[in-house]
ROSE-4610 file (N, C-alpha, C; in Angstrom, 1 decimal, always signed):
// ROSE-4610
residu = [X/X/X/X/X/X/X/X/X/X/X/X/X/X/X/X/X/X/X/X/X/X/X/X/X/X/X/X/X/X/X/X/X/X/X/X/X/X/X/X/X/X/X/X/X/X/X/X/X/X/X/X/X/X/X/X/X/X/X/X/X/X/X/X/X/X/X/X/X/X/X/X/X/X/X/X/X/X/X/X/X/X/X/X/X/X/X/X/X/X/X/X/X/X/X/X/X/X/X/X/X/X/X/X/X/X/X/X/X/X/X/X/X/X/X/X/X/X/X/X/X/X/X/X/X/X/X/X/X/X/X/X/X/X/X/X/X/X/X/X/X/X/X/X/X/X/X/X/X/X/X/X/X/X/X/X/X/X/X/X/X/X/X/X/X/X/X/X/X/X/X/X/X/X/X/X/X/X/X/X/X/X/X/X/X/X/X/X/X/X/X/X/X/X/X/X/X/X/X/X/X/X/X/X/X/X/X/X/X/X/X/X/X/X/X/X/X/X/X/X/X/X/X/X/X/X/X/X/X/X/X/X/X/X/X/X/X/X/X/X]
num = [1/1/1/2/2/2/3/3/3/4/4/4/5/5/5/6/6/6/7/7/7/8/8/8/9/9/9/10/10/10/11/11/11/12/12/12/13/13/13/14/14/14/15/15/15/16/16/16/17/17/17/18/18/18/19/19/19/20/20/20/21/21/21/22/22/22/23/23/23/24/24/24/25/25/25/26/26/26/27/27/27/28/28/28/29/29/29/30/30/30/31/31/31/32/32/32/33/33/33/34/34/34/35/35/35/36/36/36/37/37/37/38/38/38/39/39/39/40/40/40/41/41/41/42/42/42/43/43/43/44/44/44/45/45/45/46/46/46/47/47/47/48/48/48/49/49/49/50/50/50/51/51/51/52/52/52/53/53/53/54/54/54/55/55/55/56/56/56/57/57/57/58/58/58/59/59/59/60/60/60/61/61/61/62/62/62/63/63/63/64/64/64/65/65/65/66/66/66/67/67/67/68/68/68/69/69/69/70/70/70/71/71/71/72/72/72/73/73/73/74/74/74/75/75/75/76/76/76/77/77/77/78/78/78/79/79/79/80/80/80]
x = [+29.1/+28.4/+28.7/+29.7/+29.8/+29.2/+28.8/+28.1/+26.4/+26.5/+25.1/+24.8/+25.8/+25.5/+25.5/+26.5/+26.8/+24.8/+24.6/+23.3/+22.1/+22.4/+21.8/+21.8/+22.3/+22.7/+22.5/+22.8/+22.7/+20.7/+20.6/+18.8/+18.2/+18.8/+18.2/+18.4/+19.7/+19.7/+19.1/+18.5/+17.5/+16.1/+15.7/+14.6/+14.4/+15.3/+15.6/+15.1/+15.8/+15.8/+14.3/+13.2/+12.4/+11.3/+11.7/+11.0/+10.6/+12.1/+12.5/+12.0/+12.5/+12.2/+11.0/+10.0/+8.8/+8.3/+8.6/+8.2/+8.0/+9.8/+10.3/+9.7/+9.5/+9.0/+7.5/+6.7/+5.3/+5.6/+6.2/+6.4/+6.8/+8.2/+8.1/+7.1/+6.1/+5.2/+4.3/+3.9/+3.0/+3.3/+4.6/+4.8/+4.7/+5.1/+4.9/+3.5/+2.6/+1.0/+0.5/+1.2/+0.6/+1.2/+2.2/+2.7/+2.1/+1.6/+0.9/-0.6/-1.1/-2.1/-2.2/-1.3/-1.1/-1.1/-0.8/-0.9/-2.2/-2.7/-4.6/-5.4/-5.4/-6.0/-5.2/-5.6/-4.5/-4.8/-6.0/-6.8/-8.0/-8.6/-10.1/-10.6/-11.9/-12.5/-14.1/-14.2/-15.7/-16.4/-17.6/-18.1/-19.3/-19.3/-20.3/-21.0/-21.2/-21.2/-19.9/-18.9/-17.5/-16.9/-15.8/-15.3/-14.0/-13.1/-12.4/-11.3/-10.4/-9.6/-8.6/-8.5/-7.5/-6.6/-5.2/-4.1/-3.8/-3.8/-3.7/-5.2/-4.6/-5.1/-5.4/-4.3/-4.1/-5.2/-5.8/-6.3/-5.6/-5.3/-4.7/-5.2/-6.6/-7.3/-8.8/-9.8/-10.7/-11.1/-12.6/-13.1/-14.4/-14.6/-16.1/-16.5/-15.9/-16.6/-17.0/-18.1/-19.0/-18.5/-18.8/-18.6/-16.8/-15.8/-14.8/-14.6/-15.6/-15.1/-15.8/-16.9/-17.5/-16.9/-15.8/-14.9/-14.0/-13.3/-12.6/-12.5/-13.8/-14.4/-14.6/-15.0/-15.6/-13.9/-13.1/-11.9/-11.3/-11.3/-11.1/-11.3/-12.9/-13.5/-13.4/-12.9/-13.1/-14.0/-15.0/-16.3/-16.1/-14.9/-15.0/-15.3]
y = [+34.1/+32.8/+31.9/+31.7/+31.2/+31.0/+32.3/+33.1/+32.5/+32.3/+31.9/+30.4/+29.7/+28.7/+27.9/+29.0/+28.6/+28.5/+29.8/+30.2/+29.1/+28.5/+27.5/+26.2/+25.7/+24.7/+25.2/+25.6/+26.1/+26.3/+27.1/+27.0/+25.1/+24.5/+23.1/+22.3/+22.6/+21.9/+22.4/+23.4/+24.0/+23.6/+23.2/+23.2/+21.3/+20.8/+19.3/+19.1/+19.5/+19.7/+19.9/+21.0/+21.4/+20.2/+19.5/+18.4/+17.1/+17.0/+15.6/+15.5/+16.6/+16.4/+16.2/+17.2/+16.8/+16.0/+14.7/+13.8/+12.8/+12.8/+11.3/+11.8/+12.9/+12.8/+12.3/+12.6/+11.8/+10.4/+10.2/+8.6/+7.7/+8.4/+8.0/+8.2/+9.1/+9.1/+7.7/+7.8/+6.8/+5.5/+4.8/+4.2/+4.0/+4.6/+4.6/+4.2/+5.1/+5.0/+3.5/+2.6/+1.6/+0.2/+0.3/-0.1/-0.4/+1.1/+0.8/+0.1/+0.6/-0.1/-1.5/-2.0/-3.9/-4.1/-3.4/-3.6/-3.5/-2.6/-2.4/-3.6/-3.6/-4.6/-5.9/-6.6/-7.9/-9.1/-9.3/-9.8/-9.7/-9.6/-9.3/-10.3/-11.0/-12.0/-11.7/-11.8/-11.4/-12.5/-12.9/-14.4/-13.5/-14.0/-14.0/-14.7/-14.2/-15.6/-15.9/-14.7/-15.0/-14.6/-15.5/-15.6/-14.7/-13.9/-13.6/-13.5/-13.7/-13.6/-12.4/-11.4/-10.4/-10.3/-9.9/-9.6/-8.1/-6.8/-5.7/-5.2/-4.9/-4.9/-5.8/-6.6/-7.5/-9.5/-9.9/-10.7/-12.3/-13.5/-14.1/-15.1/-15.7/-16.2/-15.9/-16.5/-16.3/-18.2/-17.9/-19.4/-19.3/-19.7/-19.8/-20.7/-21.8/-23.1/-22.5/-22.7/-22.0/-22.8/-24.3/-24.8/-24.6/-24.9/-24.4/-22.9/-22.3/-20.9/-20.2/-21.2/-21.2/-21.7/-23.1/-23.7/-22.7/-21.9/-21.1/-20.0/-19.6/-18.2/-18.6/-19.7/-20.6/-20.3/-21.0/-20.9/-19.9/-18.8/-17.2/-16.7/-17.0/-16.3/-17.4/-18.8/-19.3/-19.9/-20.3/-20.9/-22.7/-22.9/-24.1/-25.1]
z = [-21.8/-22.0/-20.8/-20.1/-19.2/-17.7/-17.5/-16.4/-16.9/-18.2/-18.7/-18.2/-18.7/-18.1/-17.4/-16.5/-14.8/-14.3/-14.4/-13.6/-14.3/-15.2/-16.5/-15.1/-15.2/-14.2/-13.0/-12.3/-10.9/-10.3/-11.7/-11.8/-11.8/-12.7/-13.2/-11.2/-10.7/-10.0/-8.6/-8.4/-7.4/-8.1/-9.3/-9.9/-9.6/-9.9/-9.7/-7.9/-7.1/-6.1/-4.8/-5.6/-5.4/-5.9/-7.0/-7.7/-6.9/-6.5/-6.5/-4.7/-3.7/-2.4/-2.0/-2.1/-2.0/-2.3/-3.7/-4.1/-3.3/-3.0/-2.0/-0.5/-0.4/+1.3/+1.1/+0.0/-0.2/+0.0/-1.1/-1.0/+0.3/+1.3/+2.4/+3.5/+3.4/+4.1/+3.9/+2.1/+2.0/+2.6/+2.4/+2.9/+4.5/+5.0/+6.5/+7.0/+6.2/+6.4/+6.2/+5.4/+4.3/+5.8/+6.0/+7.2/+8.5/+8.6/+10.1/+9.6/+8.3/+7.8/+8.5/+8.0/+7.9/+9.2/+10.3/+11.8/+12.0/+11.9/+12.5/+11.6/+10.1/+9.6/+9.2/+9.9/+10.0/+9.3/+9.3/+8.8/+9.1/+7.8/+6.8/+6.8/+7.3/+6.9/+6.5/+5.0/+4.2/+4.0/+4.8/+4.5/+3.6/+2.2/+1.5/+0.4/-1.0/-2.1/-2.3/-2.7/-2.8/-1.5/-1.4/+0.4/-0.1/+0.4/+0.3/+1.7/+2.0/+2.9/+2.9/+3.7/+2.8/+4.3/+3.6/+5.0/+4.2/+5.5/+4.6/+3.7/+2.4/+1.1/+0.2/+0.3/-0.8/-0.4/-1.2/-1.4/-1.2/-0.1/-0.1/-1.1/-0.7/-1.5/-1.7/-2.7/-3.2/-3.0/-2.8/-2.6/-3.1/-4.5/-4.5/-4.2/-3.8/-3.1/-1.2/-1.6/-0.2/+1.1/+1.0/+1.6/+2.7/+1.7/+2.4/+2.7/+1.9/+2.7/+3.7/+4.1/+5.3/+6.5/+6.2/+7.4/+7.4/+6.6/+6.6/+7.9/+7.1/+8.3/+9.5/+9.6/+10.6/+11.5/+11.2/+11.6/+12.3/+10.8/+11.8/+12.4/+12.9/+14.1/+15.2/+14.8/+16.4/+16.3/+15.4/+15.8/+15.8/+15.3/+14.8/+15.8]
């Protein structure tokens, strides 16, 4: 019985192992990628009905007032 459950364990933790590494090297990869992301796109400026400003991915603000989200844009690019 012993021998049983030596190899019992011994299997879980090569099985854990095989699980778990490949997971975290995805995840640190993702990461990495999501990173340089934010360098190349720095900021996103979408002049349309709805104005959006994005840094990255993520959304800073939303402007349905046209007006300011045309000084906005206006801004970004320098036109002002």
């Amino acid at each position: 019985p012993k021998g049983k459950k030596w190899a019992v364990s011994v299997g879980m933790v090569v099985a854990t192992y095989l699980i778990v590494v490949p997971i975290s090297n995805l995840v640190i990869l993702s990461l990495m990628e999501s990173n340089s992301d934010l360098d190349s796109d720095y900021e996103t400026v979408i002049c349309g009905d709805r104005k959006t400003i994005i840094y990255g991915d993520d959304p800073i603000w939303d402007l349905p007032d046209t007006q300011a989200a045309l000084e906005i844009c206006d801004r970004a690019y320098g036109r002002s």
